[in-house]
N, C-alpha and C positions, 0 to 999 in steps of 0.2 A: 411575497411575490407570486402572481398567477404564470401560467405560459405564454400569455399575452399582458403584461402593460402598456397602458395606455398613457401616459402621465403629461397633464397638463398643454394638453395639443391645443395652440388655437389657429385657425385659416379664415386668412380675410378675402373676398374675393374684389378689388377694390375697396368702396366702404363698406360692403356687406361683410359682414361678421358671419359666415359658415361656420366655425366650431369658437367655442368658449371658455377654455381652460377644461377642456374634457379630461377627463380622470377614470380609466375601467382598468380593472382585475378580469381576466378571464383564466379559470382553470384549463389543465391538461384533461381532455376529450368532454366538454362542454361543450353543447349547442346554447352558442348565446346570440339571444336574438337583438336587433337592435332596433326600434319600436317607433315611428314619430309618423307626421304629416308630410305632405311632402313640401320639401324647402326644409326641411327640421336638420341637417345635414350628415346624415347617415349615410348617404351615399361617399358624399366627401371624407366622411372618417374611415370608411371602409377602403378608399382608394390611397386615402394615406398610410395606414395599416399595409395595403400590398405596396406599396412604393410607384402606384402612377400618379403621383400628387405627394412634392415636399411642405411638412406644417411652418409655417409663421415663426412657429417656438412649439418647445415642447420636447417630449421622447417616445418613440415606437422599441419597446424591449419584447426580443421573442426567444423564448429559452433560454433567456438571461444575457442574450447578445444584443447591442443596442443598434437598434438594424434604419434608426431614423434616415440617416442619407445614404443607405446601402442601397446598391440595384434589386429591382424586381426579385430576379433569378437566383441572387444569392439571399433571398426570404427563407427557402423553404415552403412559400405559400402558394397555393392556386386558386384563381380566381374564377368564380363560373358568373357572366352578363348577364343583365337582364333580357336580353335579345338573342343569346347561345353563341351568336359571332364565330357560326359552323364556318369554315371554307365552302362555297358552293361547287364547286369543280373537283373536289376529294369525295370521294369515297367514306363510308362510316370509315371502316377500317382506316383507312390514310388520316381521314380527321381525327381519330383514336390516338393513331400511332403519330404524329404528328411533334409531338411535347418528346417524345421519346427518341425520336429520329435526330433531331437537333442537339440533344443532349448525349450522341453520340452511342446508343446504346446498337447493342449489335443483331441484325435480324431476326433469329432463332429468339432471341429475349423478347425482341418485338412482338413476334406473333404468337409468345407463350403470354405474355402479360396482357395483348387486347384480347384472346382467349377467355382471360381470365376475366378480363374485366369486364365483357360480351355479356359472358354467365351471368355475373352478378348484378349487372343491369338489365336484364331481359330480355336482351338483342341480339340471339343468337341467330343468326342465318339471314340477317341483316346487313353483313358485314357490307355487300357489294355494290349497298344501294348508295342513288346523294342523295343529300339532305330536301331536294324540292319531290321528293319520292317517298318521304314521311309522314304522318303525321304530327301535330305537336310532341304529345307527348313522348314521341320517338326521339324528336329533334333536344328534347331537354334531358334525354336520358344519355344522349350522343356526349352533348356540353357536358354532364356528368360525368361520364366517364373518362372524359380527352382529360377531365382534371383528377382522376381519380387514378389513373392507369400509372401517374409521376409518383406514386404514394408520397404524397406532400405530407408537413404534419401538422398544416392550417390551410382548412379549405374554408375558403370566402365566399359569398352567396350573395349576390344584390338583386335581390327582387327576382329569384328565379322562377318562379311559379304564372308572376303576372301573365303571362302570354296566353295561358291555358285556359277554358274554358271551364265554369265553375265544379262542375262533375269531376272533370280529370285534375284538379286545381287540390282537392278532397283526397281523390284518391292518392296524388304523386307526394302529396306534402305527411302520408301516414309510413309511404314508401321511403321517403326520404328522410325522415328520421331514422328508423329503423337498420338503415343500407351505413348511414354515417355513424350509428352506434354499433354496428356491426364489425364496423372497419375501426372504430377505437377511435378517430381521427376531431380534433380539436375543431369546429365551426362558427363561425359568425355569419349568423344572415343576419341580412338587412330586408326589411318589411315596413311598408305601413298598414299591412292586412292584421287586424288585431288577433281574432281567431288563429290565423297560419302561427302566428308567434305565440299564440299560446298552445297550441296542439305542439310545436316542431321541437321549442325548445326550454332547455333546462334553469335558464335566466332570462330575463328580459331587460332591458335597460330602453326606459320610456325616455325620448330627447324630443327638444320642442324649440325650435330658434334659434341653435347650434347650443343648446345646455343637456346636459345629462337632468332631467328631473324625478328619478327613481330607476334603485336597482334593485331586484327582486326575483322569486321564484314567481309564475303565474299566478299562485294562490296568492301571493303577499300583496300583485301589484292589484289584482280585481279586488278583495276583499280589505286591504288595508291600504288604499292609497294617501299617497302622506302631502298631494296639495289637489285643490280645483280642479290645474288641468287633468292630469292625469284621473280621476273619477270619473272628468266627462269624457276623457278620449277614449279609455279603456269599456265599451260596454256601454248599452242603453243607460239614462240619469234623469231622473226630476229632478231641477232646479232650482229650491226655493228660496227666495231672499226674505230675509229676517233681521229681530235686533239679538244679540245674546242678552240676557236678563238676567242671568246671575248661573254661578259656575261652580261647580263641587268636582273637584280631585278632577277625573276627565270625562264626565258629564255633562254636557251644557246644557240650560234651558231657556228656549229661543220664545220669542214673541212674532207671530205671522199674523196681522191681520185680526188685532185682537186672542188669537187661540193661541195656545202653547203645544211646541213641541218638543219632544225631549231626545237628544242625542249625543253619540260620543265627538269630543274633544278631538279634531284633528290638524290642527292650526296649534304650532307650540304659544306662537304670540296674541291667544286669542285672549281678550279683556273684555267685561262687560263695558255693554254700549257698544260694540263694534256692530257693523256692517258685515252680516256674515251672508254667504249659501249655504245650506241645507238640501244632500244630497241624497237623495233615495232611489237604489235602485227599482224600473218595475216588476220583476221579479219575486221581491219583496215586499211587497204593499199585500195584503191580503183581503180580500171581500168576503162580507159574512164576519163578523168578532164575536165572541163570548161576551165580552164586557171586562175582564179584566186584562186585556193585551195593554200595550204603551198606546200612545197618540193615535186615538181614534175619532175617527171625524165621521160626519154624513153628508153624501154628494149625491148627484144625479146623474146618470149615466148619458154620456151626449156622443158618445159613438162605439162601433165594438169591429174588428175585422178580424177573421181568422188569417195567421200566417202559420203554414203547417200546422204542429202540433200545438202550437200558441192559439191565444186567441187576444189582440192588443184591444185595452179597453181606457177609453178615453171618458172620465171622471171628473164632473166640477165640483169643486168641493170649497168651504171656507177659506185655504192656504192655498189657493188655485186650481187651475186643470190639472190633474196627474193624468199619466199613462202607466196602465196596471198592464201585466204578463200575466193570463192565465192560462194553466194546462187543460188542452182541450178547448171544447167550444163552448163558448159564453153564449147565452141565448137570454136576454132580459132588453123590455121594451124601452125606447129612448126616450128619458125623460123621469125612469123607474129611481126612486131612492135607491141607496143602498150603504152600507155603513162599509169602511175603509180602516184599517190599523196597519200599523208597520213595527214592528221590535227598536227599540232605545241602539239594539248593537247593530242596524242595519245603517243606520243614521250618520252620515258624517257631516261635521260642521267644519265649516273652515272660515277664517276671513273674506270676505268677501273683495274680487279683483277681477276686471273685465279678461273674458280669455277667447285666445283666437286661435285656432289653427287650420 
């Protein structure tokens, strides 16, 4: 048992099916992210989680209490919006003090704990402004703190960041892990920003359609993703569709177009003959080979753009167009041969199934 289970919640919203017999473990002081498109129902599992949305079926267990049709308030959890859902007629302080004032707490406590909280969010002599006298990132430090001041022992997070602007979006998402490891405190954000969810936190659970489709550390979900969507959703992917041709332990050896490619096995039910993709990230494709790498081919270079330190280069080759990542700037005429390879371990095969999100 984690400090959060999760156990077989599903919510219909009419006939739309928003969660599908979800199943999560969350540890005591885990940032766990939860990862999908949007419509994937991560907002709705996060709202059943804090109790403003009862599940269909199912169990919400938090410190081993089973809090599924319990009120809000007796969670122990706070919720920070995606909008911050400041009071505009309050004050920082009063919005601070706010959660604390209803909860009966007495003055002197009051202004020792937004004191405290001020510090620790960096809004010290701020107290006396409103919120339309902020900036964003003021206004999401505000929301921050109103939730942070109750020392809750599950802070909730739905999309807090979207509103920012992509500079301070970088900066507050380094801060905000940091501020919540600091504080010890248990977290579930909700994200469809893949990056935010891999910088912020400690797990990730990718969902797609109201299904949980992988739980992992960030390294497990980027590097080992265990179906299609997820390979595509997490990170840049070439695409390639193939037959499997024959299968050794968890090696496959696919057929693209006449040429062969060699990759790992990531489909438990995969059978020769099937209809597979062939997923490579561009990162991983390398230009210029030795001669003895895996699956190398020769293509002709038909576009190249630098994005920052990257340079994306777009490559026709036998097994299709690829798009390579390379560091720094690619400078070769269009239309220039050049020879392409990618390692057997960068390779994932999977069954092959249309995917949307």
């Amino acid at each position: 048992m984690g400090f959060v289970d999760i156990l077989n919640v599903t919510k219909k919203f009419g006939n739309v099916v928003a969660l599908d017999n979800v199943t999560l473990s969350i540890d005591r002081g885990e940032i766990f992210a939860v990862l999908g498109p949007s419509g994937c129902g991560k907002t709705t599992l996060l709202r059943i989680i804090a109790g403003l949305e009862l599940p269909d079926s199912g169990k919400i267990i938090i410190n081993g209490v089973d809090v599924t049709y319990e009120k809000p308030q007796k969670r122990r959890a706070v919720m920070v919006f995606q909008n911050w859902a400041l009071w505009p007629h309050m004050t920082v302080f009063e919005n601070i003090a706010y959660g604390l004032k209803i909860r009966g707490v007495s003055r002197n406590e009051i202004v020792k704990k937004v004191r405290w909280v001020l510090e620790l969010v960096k809004l010290e002599g701020l107290e006396d402004r409103y919120p339309h006298q902020l900036s964003g990132g003021q206004q999401q430090r505000v929301a921050l703190a109103r939730a942070l001041v109750v020392e809750p022992e599950l802070l909730l997070l739905d999309e807090p960041l979207s509103n920012l602007d992509a500079r301070l979006r970088i900066e507050m998402r380094d801060e905000l892990r940091s501020l919540i490891k600091k504080l010890g405190i248990t977290a579930i954000y909700v994200t469809h920003d893949q990056e935010e969810a891999m910088v912020v936190a400690d797990r990730i659970a990718v969902m797609n359609r109201g299904r949980v489709m992988q739980v992992g550390t960030p390294s497990e979900i980027f590097f080992k993703p265990k179906d299609l969507f997820v390979a595509t959703f997490i990170g840049r992917a070439n695409v390639i569709r193939g037959v499997a041709e024959k299968i050794e332990n968890e090696i496959v050896y696919a057929k693209v177009n006449d040429k062969l490619i060699v990759g790992l096995k990531s489909s438990e039910d995969l059978s020769i003959g099937d209809s597979i993709a062939i997923v490579v990230r561009p990162q991983f494709i390398k230009l210029g080979c030795r001669g003895d790498e895996d699956n190398i081919f020769i293509g002709r270079v038909l576009s190249s753009k630098a994005i920052g330190l990257l340079t994306e280069v777009k490559i026709d080759t036998p097994i299709g167009i690829l798009t390579v990542a390379v560091t720094g700037l690619y400078q070769k005429d269009i239309s220039s041969a050049v020879d392409i390879c990618f390692d057997k371990e960068n390779v994932y095969i999977f069954r092959y199934e249309e995917v949307s999100f």
